[in-house]
C-alpha positions in Angstrom: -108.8 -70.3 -128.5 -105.8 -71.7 -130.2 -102.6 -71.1 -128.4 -101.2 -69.1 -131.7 -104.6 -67.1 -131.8 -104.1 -63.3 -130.7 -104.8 -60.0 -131.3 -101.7 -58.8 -129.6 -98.5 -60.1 -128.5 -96.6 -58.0 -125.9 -93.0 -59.2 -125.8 -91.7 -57.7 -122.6 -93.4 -59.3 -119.0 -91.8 -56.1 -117.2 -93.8 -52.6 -115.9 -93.7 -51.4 -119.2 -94.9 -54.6 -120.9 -97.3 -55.7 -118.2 -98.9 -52.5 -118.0 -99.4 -52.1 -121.8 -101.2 -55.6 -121.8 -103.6 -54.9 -118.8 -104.5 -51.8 -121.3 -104.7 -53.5 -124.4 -107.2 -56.5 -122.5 -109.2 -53.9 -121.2 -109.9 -52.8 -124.9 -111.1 -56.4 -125.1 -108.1 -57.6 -127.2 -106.9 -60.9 -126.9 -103.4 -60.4 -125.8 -100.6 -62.9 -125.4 -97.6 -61.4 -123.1 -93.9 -63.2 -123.7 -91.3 -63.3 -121.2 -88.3 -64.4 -120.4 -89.1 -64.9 -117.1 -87.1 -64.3 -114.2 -84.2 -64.9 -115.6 -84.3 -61.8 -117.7 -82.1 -59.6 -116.2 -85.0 -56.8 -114.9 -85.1 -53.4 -114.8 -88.5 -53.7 -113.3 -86.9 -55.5 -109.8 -84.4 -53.1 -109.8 -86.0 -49.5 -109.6 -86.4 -46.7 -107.3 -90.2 -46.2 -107.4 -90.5 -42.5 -108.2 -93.4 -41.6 -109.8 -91.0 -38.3 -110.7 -92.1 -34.9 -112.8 -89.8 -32.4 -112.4 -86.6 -32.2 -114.5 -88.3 -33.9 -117.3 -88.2 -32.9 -120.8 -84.5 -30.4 -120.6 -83.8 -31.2 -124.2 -87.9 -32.4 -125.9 -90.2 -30.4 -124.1 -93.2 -32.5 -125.1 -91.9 -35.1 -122.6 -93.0 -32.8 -119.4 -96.2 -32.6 -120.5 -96.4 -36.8 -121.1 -95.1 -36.9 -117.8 -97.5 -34.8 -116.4 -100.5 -36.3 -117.9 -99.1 -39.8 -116.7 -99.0 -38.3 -113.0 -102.1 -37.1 -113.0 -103.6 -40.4 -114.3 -102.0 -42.3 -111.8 -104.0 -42.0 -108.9 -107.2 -43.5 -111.5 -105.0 -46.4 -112.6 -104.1 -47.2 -109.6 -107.5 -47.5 -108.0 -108.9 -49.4 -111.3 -106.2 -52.0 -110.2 -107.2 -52.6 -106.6 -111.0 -52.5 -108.0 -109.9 -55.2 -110.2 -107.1 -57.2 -107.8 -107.7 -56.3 -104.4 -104.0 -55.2 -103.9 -103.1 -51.6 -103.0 -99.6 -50.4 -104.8 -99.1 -47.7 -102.0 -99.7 -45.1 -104.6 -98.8 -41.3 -103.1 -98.5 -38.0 -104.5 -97.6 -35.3 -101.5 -95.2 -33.9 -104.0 -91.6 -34.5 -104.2 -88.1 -33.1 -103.2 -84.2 -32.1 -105.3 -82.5 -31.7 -102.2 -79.1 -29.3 -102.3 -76.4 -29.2 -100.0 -74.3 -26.1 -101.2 -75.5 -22.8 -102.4 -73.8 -23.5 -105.7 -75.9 -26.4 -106.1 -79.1 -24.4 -105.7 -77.9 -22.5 -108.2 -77.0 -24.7 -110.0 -80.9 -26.9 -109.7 -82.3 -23.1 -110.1 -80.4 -22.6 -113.1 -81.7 -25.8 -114.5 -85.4 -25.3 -114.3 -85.1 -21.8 -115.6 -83.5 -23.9 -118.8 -86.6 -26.7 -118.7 -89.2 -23.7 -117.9 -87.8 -21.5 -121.4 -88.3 -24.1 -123.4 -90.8 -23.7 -126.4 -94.4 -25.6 -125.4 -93.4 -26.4 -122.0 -96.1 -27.2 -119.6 -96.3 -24.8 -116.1 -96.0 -28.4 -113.7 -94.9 -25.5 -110.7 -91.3 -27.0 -109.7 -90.4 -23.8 -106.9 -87.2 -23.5 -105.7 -87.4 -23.1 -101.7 -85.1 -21.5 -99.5 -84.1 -24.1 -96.1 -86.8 -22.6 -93.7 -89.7 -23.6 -96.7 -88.0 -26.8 -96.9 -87.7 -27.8 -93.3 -91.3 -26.6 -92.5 -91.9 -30.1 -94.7 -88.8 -32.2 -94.5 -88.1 -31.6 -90.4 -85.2 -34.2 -90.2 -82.6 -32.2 -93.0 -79.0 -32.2 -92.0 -77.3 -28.7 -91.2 -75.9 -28.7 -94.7 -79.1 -28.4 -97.1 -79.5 -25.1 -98.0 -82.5 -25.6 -99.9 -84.1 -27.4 -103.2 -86.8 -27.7 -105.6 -90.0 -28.8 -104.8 -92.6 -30.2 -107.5 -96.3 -31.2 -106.0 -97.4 -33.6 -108.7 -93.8 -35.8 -107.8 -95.2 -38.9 -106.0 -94.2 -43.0 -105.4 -95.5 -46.4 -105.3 -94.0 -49.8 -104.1 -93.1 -51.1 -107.2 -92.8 -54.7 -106.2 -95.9 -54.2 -105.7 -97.0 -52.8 -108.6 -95.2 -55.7 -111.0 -97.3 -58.0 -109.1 -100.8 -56.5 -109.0 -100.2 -56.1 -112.9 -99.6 -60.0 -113.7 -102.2 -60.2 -111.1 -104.5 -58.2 -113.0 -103.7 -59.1 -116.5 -104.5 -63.0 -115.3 -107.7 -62.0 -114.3 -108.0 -60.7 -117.0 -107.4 -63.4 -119.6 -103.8 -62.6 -121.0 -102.4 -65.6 -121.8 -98.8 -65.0 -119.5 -96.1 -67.5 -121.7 -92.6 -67.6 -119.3 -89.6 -68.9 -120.8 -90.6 -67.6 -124.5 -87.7 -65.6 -125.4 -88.0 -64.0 -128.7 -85.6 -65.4 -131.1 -87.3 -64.2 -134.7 -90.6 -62.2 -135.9 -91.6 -62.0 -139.1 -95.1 -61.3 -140.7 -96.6 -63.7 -143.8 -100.3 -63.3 -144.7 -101.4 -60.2 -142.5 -99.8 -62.0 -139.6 -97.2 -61.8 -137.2 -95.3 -65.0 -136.6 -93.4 -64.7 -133.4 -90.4 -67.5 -133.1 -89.7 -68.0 -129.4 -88.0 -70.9 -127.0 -91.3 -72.0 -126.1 -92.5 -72.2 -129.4 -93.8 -70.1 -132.7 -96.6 -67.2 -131.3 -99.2 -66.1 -134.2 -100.5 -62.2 -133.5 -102.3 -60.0 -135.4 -100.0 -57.0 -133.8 -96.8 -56.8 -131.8 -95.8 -54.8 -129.3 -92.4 -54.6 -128.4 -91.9 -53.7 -124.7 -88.6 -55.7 -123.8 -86.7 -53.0 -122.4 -83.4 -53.0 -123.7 -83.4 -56.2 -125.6 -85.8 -53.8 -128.3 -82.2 -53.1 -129.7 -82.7 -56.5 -131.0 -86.3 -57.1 -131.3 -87.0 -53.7 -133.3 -84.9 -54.2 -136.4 -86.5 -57.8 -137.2 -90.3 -55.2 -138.1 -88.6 -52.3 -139.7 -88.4 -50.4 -136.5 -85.4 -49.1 -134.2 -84.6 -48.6 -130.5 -81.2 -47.2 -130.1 -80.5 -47.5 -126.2 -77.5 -47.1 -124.1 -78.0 -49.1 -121.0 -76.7 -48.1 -117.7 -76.0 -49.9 -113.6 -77.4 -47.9 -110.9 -77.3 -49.7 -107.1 -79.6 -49.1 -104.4 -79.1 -49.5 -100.9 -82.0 -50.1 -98.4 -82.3 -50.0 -94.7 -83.6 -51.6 -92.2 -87.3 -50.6 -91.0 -87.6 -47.2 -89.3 -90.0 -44.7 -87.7 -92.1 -42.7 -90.5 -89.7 -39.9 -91.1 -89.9 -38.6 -94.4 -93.3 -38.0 -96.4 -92.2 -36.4 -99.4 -89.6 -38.3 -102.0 -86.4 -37.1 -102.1 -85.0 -37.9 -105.9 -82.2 -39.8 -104.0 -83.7 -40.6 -101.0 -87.6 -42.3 -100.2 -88.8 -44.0 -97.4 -91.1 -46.9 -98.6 -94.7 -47.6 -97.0 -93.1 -50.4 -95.3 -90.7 -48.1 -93.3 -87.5 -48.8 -95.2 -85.0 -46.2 -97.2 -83.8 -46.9 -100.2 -80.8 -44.8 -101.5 -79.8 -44.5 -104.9 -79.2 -43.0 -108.1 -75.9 -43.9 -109.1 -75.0 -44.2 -113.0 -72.5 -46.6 -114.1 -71.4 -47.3 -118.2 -71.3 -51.1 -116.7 -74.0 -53.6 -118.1 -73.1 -56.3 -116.0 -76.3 -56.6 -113.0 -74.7 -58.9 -110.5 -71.8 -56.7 -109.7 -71.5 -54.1 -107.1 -69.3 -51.2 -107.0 -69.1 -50.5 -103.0 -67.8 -47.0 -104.0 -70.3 -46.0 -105.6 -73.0 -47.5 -102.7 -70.6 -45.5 -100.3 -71.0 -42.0 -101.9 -74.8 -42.7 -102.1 -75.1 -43.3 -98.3 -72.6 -40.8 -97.4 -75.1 -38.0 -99.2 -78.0 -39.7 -97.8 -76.5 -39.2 -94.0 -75.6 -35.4 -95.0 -79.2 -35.0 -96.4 -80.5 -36.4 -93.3 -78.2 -37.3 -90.1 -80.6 -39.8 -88.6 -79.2 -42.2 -91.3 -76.0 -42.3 -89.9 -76.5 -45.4 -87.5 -79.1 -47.4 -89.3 -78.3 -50.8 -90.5 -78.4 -51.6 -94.2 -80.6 -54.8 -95.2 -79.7 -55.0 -98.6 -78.1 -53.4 -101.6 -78.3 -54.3 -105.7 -77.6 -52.6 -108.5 -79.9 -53.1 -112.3 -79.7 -52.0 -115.7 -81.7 -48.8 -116.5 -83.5 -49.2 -119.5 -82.2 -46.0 -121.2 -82.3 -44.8 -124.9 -79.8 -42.8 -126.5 -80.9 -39.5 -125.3 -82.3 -40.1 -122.4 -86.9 -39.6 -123.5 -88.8 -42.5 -125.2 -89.0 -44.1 -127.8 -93.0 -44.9 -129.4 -93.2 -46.3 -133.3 -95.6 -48.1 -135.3 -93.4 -50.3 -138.2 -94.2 -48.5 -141.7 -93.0 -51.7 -143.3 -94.6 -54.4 -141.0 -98.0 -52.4 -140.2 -99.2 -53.5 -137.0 -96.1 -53.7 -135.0 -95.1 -51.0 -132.5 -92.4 -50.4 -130.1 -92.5 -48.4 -126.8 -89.2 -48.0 -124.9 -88.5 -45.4 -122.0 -86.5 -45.1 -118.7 -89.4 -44.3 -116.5 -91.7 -47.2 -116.8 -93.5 -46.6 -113.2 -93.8 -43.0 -114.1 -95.6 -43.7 -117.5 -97.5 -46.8 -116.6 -100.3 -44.8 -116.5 -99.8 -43.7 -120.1 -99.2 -46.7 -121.1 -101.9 -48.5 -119.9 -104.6 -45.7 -120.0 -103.3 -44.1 -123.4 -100.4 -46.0 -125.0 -102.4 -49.7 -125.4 -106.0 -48.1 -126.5 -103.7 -46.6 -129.4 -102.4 -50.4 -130.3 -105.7 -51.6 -130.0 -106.9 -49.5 -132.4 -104.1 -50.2 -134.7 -102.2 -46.7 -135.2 -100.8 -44.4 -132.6 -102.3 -41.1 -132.2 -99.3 -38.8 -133.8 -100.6 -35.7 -131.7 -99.5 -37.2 -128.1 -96.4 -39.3 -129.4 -95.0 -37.6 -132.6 -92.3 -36.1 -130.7 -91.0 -39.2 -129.4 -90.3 -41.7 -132.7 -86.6 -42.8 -132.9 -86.7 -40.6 -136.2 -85.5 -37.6 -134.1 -82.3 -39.5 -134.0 -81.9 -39.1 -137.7 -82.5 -35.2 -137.4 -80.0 -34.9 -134.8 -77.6 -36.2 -137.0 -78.3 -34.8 -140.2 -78.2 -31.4 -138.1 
């Protein structure tokens, strides 16, 4: 095969990119995936793991139900991979927890699901608000302070280091051509074909996908398509190993397979990954010990923070180029949630050339236009 000879090029070697060409190679496409490599500043190093479903789609109801359907297709995707790779990505789904430590912010989480739940077309995905008894029958180790919270069952959580590396595994076994260091500089299409003009040299495609996080600001424009995002810094802080404490997911709070706690959640306007704001880190781990006292002693290992990968308003973005047919763009916040999706639903789509406008209508970047024109 000549090097410039593909079917697909995925630009984007991240969980979102990775996972759209282990789909697309499992369609039999010949798929070529460009990266910057790890000097690409990586949302997929930096995230909290959740595989999360309630609180999704206040504001585009269809994005609950694409939630849902990528929850329930995770447990078959990640079982195809360890088929396929041998590795385990510590995939579980005992439901997850919105923990509240005032009455006036159980009201406040209540008062927010009755909002998501009125919604036109929302799906039932049986978010229940429970009272501190319910929640301690199933979360023993609560501080005196929570009063109470919201509980989804299909909420779950993988290790996602994991999960970035059983996909390169699995896309090398499966013959996409992996091409480090091959920024994307240009694209352009001549003669039915994309020419893709990178630091490691020019890439020939038959389609593009662009999966590059928020570099698709870029990247988008250069096929007639557009990704307006707004990154965001949120920092994480893990401790050190610990007793198995806490089987459900706490939207702030999860203890990994491995026996560590990662804390996090913060939003920052900053872009900037190496810094640190040890205020911010602070108020996360002072909720944390309030949520749960047997924190309050534990030694932290490490802390980071990472740029979300965040559109404008918050869902995702999915759009095939009117102008240069055969190039699409998928952007979205929640790429361990939606891997499923995009490997199981999202890539068959590409392969076949056009996306199925029933499943993704609701999320082009044309609702941008409406909102403003409204």
């Amino acid at each position: 095969m000549a090097a410039s000879d593909y079917d697909v090029a995925v630009v984007g070697g991240g969980l979102v990119g990775a996972a759209t060409a282990w789909g697309l190679a499992r369609e039999g496409c010949r798929v070529a995936l460009l990266d910057e490599g790890d000097r690409a500043v990586r949302a997929s190093r930096g995230n909290f793991a959740l595989i999360w479903v309630q609180s999704k789609g206040l504001g585009l109801a269809p994005y609950a139900g694409w939630t849902v359907r990528s929850s329930n297709a995770w447990a078959a995707f990640a079982q195809a991979l360890k088929e396929e790779t041998g590795l385990d990505v510590c995939f579980q789904r005992p439901g997850g927890f919105h923990l509240a430590l005032s009455e006036k912010e159980l009201e406040a989480r209540a008062n927010v699901l009755r909002r998501l739940h009125n919604q036109p077309g929302i799906v039932d995905y049986k978010t229940e608000i429970l009272d501190r008894s319910q929640v301690a029958k199933m979360l023993p180790d609560i501080g005196p302070e929570v009063v109470g919270g919201s509980y989804c069952p299909l909420d779950g959580h993988v290790n996602s280091l994991r999960l970035f590396r059983t996909l390169h595994t699995a896309i090398n076994a499966r013959g996409v051509k992996y091409l480090p260091s091959h920024r994307v500089e240009n694209i352009t299409k001549d003669d039915g074909e994309f020419r893709l003009t990178t630091s490691g040299g020019t890439i020939r495609a038959g389609r593009v996908a662009l999966a590059a996080g928020n570099a698709n600001m870029r990247l988008a424009p250069m096929v007639g398509l557009e990704a307006p995002m707004k990154p965001e810094r949120g920092q994480i802080v893990v401790t050190e190993r610990l007793r198995p404490f806490l089987n459900h997911p706490v939207v702030t709070v999860r203890q990994t397979d491995e026996g560590t706690v990662m804390i996090g959640d913060s939003k920052e306007d900053s872009t900037d990954p190496s810094g640190l704001t040890l205020g911010v880190s602070a108020t996360e781990a002072e909720r944390a010990v309030r949520l749960f006292p047997l924190l309050a002693n534990v030694n932290v290992v490490r802390t980071w923070s990472a740029i979300r990968v965040m559109t404008q308003d918050g869902f995702p973005i999915y759009d095939e180029s009117e102008t240069h047919p055969g190039a699409f763009v998928l952007c979205c916040h929640s790429g361990v949630t939606l891997a499923a999706n995009h490997a199981l639903t999202v890539a068959p789509m590409i392969a076949r050339g056009a996306l199925d406008q029933t499943l993704v209508a609701p999320f082009s970047a044309r609702r941008f236009h409406v909102q403003e024109a409204g």
